[in-house]
Biopython code that builds the backbone (N, CA, C, O; Angstrom):
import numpy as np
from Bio.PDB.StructureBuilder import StructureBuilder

atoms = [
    (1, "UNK", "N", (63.603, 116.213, 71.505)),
    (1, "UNK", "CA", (63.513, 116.888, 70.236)),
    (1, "UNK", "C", (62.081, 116.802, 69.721)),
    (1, "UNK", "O", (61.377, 115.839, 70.022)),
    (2, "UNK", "N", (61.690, 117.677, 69.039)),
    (2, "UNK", "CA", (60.185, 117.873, 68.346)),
    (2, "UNK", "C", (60.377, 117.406, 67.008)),
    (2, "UNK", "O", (61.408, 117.142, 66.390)),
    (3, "UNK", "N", (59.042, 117.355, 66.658)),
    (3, "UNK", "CA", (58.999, 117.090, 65.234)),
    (3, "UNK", "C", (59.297, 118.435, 64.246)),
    (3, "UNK", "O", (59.446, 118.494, 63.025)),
    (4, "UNK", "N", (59.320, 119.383, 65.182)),
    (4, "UNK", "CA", (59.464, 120.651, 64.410)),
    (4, "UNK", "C", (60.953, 120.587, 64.066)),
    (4, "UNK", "O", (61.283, 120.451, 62.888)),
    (5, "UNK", "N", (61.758, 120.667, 64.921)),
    (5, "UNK", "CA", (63.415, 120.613, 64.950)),
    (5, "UNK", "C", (63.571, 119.590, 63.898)),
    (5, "UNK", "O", (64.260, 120.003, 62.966)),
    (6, "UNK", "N", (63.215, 118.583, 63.785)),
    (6, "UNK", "CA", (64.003, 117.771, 62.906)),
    (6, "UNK", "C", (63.233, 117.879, 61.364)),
    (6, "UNK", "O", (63.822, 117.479, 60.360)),
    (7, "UNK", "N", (61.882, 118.451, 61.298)),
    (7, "UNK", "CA", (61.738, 119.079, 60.373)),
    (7, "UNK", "C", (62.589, 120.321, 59.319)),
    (7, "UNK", "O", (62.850, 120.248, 58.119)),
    (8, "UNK", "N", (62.798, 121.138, 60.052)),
    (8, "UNK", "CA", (63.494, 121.939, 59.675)),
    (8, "UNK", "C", (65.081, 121.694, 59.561)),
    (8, "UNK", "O", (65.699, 122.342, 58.715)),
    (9, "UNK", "N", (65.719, 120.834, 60.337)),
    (9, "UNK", "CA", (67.020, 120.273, 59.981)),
    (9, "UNK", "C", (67.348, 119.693, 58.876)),
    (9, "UNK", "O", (68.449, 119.673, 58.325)),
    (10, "UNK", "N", (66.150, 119.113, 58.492)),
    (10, "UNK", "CA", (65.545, 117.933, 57.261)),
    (10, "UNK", "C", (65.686, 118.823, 55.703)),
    (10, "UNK", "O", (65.876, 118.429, 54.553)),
    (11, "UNK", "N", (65.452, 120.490, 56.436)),
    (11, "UNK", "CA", (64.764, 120.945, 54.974)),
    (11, "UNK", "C", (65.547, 122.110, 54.583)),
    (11, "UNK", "O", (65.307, 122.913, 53.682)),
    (12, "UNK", "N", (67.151, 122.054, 55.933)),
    (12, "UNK", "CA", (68.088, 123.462, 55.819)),
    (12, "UNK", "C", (68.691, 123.063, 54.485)),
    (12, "UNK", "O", (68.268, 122.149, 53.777)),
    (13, "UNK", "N", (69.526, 123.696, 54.272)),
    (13, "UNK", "CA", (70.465, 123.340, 52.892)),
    (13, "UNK", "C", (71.502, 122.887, 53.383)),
    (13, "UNK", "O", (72.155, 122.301, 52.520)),
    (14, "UNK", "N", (72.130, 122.874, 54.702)),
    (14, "UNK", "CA", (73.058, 122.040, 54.655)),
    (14, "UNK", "C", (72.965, 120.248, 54.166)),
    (14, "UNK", "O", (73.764, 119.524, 53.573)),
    (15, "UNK", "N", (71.498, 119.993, 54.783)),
    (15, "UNK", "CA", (70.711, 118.354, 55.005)),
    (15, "UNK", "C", (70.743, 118.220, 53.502)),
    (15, "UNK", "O", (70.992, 117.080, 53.110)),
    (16, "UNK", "N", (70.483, 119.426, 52.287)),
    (16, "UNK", "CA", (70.399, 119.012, 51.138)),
    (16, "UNK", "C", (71.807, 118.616, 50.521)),
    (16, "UNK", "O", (72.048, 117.666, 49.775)),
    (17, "UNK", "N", (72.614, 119.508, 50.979)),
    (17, "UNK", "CA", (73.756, 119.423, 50.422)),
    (17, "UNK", "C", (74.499, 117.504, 50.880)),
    (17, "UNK", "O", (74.910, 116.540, 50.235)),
    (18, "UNK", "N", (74.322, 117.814, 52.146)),
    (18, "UNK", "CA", (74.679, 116.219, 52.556)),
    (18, "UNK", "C", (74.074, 114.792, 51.628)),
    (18, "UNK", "O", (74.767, 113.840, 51.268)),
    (19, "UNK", "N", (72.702, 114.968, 51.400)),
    (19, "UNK", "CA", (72.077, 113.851, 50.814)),
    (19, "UNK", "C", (72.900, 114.112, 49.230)),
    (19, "UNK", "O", (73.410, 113.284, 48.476)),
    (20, "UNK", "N", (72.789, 115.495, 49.118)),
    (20, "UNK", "CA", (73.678, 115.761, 47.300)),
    (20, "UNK", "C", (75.065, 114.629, 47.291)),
    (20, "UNK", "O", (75.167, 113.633, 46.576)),
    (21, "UNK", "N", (76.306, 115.255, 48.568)),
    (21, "UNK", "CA", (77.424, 114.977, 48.320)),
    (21, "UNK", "C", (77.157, 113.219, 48.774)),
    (21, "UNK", "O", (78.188, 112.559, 48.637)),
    (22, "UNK", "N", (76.142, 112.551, 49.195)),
    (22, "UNK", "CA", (76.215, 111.128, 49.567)),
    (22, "UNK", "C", (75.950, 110.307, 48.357)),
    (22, "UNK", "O", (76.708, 109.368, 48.115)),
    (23, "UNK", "N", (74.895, 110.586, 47.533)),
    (23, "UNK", "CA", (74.157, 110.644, 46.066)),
    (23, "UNK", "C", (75.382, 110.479, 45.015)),
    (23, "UNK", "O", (75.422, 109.440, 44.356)),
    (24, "UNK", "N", (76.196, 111.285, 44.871)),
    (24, "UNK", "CA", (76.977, 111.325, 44.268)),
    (24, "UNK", "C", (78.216, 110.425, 44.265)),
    (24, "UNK", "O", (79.049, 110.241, 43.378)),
    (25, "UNK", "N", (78.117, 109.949, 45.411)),
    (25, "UNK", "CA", (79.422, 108.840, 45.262)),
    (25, "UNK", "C", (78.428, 107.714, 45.471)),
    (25, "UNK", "O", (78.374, 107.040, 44.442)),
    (26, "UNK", "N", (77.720, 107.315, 46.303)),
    (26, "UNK", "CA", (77.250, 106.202, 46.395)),
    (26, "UNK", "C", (76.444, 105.966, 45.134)),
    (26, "UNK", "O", (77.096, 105.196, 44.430)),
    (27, "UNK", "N", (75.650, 106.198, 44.727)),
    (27, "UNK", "CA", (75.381, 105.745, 42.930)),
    (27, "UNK", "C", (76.157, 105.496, 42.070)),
    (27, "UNK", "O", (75.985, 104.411, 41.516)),
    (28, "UNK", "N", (77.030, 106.145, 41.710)),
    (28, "UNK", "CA", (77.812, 105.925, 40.387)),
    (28, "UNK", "C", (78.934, 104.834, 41.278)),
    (28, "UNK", "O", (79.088, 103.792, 40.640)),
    (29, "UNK", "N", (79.637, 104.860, 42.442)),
    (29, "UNK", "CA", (79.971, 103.572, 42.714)),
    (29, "UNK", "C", (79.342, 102.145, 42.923)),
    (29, "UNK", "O", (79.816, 101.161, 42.355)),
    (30, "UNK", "N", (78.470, 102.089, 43.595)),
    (30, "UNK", "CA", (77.246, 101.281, 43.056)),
    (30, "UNK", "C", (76.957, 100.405, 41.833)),
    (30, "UNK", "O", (77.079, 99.256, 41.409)),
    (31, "UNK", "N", (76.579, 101.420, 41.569)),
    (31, "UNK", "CA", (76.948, 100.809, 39.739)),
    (31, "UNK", "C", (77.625, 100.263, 38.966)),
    (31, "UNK", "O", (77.485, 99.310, 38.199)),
    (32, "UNK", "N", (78.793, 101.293, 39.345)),
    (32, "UNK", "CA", (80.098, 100.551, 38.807)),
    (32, "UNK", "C", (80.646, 98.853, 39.344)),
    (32, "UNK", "O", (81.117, 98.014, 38.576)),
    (33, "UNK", "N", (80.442, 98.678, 40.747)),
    (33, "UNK", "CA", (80.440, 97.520, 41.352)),
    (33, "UNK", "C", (79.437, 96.709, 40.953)),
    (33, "UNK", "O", (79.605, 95.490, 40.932)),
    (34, "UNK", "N", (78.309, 97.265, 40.601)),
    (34, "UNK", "CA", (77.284, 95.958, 39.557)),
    (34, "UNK", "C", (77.784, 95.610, 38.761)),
    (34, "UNK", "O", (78.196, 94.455, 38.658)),
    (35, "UNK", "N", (77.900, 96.408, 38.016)),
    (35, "UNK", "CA", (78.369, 96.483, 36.602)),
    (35, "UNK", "C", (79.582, 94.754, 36.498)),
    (35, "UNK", "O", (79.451, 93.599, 36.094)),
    (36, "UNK", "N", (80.854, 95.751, 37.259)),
    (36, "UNK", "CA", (81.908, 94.440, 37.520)),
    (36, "UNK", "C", (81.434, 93.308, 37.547)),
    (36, "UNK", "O", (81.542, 92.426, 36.695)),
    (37, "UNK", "N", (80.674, 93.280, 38.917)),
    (37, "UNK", "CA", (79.674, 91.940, 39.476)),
    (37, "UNK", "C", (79.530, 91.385, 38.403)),
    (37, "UNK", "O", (80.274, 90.543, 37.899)),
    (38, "UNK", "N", (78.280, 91.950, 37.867)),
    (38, "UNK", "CA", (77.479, 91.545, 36.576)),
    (38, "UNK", "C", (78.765, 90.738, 35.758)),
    (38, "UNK", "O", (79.032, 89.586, 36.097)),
    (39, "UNK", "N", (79.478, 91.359, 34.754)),
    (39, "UNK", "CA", (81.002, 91.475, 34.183)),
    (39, "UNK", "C", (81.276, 89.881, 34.375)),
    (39, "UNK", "O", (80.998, 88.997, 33.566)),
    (40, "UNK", "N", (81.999, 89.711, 35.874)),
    (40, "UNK", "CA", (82.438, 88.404, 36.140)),
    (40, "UNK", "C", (81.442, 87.348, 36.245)),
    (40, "UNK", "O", (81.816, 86.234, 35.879)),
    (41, "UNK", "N", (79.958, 87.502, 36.775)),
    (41, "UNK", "CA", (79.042, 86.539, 36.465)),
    (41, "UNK", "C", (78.730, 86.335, 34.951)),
    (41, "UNK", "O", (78.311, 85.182, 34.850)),
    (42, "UNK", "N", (78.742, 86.752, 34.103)),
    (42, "UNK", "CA", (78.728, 86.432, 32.605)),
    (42, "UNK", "C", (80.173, 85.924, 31.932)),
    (42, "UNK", "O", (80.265, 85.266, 30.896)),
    (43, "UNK", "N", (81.224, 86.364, 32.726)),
    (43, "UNK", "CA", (82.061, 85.403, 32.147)),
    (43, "UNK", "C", (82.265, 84.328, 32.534)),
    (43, "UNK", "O", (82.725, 83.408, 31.857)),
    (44, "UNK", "N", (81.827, 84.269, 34.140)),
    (44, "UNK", "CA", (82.054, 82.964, 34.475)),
    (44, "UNK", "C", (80.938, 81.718, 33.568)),
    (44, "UNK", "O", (81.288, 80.690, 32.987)),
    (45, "UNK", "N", (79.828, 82.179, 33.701)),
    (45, "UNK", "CA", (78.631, 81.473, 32.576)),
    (45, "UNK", "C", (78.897, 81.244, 31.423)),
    (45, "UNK", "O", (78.591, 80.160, 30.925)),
    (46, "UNK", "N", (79.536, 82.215, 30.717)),
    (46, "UNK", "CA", (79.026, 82.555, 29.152)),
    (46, "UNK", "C", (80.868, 81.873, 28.378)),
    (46, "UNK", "O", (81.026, 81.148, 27.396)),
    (47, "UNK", "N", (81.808, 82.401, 29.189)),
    (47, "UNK", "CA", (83.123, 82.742, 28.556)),
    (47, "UNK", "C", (84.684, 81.413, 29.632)),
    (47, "UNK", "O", (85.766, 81.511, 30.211)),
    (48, "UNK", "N", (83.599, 80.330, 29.215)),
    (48, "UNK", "CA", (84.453, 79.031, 30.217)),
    (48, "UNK", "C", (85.899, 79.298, 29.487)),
    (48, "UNK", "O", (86.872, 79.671, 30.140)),
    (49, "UNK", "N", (85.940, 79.105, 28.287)),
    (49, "UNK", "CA", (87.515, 79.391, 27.957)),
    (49, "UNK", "C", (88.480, 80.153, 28.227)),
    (49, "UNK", "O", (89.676, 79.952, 28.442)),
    (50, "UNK", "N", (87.557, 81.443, 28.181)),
    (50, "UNK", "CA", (88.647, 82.283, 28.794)),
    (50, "UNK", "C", (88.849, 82.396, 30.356)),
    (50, "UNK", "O", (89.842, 82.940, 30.839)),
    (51, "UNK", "N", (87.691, 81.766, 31.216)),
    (51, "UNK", "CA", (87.955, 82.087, 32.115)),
    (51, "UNK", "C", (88.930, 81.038, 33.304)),
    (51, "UNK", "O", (89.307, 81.136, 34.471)),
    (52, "UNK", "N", (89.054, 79.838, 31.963)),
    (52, "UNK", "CA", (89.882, 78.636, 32.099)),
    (52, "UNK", "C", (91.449, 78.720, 31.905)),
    (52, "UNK", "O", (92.189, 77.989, 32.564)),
    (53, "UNK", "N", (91.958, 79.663, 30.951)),
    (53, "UNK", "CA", (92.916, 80.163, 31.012)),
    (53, "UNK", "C", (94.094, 80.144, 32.254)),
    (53, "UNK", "O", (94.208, 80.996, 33.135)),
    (54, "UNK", "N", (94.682, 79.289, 32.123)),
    (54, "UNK", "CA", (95.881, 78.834, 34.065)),
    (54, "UNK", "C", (97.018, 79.851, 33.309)),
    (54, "UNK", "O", (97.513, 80.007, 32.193)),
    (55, "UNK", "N", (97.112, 80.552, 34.939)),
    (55, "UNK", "CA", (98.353, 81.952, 34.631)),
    (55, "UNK", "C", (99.467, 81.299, 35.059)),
    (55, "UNK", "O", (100.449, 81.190, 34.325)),
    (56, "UNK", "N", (99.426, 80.757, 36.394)),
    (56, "UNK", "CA", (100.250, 80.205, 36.932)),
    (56, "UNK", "C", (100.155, 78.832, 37.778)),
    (56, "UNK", "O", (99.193, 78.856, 38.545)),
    (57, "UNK", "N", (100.697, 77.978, 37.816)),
    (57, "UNK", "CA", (99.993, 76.665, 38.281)),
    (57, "UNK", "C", (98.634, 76.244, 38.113)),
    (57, "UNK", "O", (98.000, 75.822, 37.146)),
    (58, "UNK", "N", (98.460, 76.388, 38.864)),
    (58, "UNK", "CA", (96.684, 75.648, 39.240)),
    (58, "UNK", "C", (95.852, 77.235, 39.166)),
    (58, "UNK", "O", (94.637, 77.292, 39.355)),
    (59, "UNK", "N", (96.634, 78.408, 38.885)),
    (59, "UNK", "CA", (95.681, 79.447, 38.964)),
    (59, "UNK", "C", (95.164, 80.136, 37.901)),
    (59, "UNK", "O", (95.868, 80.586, 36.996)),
    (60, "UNK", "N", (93.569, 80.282, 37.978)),
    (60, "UNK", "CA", (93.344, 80.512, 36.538)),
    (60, "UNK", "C", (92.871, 82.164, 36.309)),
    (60, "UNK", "O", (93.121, 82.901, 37.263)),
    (61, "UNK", "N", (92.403, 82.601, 35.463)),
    (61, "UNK", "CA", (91.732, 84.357, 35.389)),
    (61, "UNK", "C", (90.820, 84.187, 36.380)),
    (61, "UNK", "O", (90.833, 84.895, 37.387)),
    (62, "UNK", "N", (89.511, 82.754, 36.079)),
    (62, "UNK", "CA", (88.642, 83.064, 36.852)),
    (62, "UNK", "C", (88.751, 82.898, 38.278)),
    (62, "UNK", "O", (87.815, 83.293, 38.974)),
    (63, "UNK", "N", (89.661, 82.422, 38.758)),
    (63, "UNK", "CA", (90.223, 82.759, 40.380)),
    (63, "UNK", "C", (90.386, 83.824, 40.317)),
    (63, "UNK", "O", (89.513, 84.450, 40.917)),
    (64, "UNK", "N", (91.152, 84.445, 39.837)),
    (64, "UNK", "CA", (92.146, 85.719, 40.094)),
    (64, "UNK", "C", (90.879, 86.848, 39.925)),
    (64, "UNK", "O", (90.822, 87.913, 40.539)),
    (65, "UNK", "N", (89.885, 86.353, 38.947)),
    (65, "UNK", "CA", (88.790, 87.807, 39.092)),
    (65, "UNK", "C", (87.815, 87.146, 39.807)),
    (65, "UNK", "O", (86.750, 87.712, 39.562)),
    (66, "UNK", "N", (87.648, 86.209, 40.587)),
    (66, "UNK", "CA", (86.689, 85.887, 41.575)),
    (66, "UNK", "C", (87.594, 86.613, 43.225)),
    (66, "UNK", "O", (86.932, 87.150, 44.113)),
    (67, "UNK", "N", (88.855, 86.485, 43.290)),
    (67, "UNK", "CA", (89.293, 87.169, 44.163)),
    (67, "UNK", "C", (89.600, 88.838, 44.242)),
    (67, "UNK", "O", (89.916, 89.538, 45.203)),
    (68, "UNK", "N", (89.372, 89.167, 42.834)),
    (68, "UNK", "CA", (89.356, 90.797, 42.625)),
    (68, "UNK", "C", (88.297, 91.559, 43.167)),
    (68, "UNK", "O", (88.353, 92.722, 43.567)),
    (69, "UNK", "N", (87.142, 90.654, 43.138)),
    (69, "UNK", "CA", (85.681, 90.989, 43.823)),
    (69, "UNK", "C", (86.006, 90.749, 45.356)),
    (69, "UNK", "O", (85.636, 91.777, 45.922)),
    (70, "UNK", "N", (86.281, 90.282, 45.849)),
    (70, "UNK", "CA", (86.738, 90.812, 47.480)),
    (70, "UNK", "C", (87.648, 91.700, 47.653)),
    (70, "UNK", "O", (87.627, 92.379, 48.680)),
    (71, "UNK", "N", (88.628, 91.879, 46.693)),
    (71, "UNK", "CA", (89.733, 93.349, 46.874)),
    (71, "UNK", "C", (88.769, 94.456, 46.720)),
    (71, "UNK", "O", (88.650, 95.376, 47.529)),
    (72, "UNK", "N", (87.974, 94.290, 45.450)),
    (72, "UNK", "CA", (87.037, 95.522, 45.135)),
    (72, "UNK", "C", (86.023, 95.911, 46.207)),
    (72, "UNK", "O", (85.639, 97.061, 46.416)),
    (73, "UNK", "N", (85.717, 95.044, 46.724)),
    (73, "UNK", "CA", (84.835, 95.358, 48.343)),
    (73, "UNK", "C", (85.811, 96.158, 49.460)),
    (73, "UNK", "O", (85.426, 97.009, 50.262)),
    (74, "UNK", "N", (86.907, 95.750, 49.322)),
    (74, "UNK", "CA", (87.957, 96.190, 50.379)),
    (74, "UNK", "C", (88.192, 97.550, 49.760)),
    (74, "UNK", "O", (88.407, 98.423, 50.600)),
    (75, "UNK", "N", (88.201, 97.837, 48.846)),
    (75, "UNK", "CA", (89.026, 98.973, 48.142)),
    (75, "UNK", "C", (87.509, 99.888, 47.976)),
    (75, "UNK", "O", (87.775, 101.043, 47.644)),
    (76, "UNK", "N", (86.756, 99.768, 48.052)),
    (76, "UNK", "CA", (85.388, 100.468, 47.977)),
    (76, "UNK", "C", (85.053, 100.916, 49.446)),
    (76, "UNK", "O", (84.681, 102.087, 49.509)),
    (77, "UNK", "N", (85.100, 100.301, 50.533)),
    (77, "UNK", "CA", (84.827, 100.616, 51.973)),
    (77, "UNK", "C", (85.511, 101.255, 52.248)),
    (77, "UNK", "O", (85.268, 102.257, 52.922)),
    (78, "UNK", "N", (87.089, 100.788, 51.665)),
    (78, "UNK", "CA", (88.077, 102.478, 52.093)),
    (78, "UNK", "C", (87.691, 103.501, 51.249)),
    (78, "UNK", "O", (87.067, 104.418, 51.783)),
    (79, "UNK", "N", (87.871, 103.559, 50.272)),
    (79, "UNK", "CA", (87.653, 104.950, 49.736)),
    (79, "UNK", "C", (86.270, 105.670, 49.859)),
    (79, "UNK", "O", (86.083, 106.886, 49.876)),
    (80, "UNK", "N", (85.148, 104.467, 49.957)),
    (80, "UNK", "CA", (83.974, 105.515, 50.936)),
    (80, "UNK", "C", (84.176, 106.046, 52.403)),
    (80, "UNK", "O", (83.484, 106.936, 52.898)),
    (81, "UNK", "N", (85.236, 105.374, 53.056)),
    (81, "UNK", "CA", (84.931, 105.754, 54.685)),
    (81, "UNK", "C", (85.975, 106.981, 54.461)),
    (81, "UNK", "O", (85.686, 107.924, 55.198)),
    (82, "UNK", "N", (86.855, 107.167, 53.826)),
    (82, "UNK", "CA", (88.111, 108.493, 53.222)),
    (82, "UNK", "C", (86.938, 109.863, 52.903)),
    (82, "UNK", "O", (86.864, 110.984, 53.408)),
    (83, "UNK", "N", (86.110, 109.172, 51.835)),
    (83, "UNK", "CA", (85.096, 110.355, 51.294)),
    (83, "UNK", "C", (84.323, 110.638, 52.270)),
    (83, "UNK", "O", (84.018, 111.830, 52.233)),
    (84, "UNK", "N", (83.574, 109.733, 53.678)),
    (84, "UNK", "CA", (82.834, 109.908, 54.218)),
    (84, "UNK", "C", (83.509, 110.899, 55.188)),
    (84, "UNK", "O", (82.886, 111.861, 55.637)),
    (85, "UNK", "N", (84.873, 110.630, 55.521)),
    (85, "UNK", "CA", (85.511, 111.709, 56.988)),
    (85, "UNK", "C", (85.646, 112.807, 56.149)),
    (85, "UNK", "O", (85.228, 113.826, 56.697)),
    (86, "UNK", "N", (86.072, 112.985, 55.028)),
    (86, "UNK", "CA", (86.070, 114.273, 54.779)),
    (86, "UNK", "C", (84.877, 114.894, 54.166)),
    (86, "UNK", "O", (84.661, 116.050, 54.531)),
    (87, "UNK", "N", (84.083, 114.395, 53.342)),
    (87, "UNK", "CA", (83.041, 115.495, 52.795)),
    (87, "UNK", "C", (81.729, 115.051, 53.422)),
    (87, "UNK", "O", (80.774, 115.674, 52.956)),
    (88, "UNK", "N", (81.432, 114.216, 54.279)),
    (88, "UNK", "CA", (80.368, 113.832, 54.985)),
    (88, "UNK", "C", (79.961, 114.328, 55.780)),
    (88, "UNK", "O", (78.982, 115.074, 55.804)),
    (89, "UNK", "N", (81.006, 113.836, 57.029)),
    (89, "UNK", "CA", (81.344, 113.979, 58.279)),
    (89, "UNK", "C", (81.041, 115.255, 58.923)),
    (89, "UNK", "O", (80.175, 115.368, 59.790)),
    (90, "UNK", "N", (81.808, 116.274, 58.465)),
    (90, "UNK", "CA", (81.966, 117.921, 58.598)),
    (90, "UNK", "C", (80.570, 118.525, 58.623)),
    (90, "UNK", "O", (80.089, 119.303, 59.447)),
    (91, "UNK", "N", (79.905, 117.863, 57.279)),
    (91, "UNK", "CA", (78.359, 118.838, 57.083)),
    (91, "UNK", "C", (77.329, 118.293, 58.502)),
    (91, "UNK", "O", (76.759, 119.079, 59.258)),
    (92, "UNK", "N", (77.274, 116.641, 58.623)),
    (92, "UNK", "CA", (76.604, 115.713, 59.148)),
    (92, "UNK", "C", (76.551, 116.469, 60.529)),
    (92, "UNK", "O", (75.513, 116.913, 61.019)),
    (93, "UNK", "N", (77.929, 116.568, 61.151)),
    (93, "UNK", "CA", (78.469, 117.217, 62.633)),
    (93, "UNK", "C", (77.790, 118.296, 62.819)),
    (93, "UNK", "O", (77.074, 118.451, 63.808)),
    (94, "UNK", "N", (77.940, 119.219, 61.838)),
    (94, "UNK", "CA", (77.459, 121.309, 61.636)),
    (94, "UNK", "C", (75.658, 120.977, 61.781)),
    (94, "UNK", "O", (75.052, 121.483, 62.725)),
    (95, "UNK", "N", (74.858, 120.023, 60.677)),
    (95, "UNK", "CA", (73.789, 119.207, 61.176)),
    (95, "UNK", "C", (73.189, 119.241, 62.803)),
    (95, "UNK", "O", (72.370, 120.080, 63.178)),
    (96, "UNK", "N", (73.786, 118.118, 63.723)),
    (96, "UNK", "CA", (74.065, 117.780, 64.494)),
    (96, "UNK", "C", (74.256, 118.713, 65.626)),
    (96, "UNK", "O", (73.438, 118.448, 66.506)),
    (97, "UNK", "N", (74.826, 119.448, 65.859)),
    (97, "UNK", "CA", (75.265, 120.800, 66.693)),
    (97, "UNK", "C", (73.769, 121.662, 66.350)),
    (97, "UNK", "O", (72.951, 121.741, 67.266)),
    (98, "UNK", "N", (73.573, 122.059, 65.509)),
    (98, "UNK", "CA", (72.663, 122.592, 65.027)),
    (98, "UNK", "C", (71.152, 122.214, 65.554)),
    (98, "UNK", "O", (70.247, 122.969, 65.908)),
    (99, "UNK", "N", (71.196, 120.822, 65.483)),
    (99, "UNK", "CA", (69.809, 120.149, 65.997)),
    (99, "UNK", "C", (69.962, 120.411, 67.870)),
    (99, "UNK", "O", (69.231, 120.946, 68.703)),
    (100, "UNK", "N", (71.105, 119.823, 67.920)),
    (100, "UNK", "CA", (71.195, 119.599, 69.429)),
    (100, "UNK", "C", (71.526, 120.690, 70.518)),
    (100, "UNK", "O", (71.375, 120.664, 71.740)),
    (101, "UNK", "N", (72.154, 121.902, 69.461)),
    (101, "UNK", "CA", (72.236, 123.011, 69.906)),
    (101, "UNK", "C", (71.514, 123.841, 70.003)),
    (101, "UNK", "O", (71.800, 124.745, 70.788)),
    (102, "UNK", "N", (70.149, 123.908, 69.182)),
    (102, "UNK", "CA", (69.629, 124.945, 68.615)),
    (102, "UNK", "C", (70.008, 126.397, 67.933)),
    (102, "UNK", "O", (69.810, 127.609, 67.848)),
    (103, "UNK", "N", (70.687, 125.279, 67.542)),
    (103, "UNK", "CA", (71.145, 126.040, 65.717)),
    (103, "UNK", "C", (72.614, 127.063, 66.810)),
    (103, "UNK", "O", (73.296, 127.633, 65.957)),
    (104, "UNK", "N", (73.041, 127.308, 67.877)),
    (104, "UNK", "CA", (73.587, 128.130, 68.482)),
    (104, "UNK", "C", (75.264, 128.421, 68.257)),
    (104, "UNK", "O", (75.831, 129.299, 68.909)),
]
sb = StructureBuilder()
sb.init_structure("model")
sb.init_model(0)
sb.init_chain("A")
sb.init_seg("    ")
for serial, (resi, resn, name, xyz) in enumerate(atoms, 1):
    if name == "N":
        sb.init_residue(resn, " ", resi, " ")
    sb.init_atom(name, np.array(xyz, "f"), 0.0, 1.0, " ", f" {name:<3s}", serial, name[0])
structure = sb.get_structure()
């Protein structure tokens, strides 16, 4: 491949549209997962009482939202790899064919 080919792959509108539809979920999820992050590191610091609170036995909020942050990792990788086969995938491939095909 040349530098020309992947130039121009770089600069079709499909390549724009791809970086658009990736932009769009990966930022504002991002964020939102700071955000949380952030969220439970200030309560764990700031908010000992409440986060001392026992629901059930020996288990307290701040377990239960220190273990929500590994569900939320789990539950974020699926629903990006869901968004990625369908609105990714398709453009990425058409991409791809395109480069390797010459555009054919």
């Amino acid at each position: 491949m040349d530098a020309e080919t992947w130039a121009a792959a770089q600069s079709s509108p499909e390549f724009a549209q791809l970086r658009k539809r990736l932009r769009n979920f990966v930022f504002p999820v991002s964020a939102l997962f700071l955000v949380w992050y952030l969220v439970y590191v200030l309560l764990a610091d700031y908010a000992h009482g409440f986060m001392s609170i026992k629901l059930v036995g020996n288990i307290n909020v701040g377990l239960v939202l220190g273990l929500l942050q590994f569900v939320s990792t789990f539950v974020i990788t699926t629903w990006y790899v869901r968004y990625a086969n369908k609105n990714l995938d398709p453009v990425a491939e058409q991409i791809r064919d395109n480069v390797e095909g010459g555009g054919k």
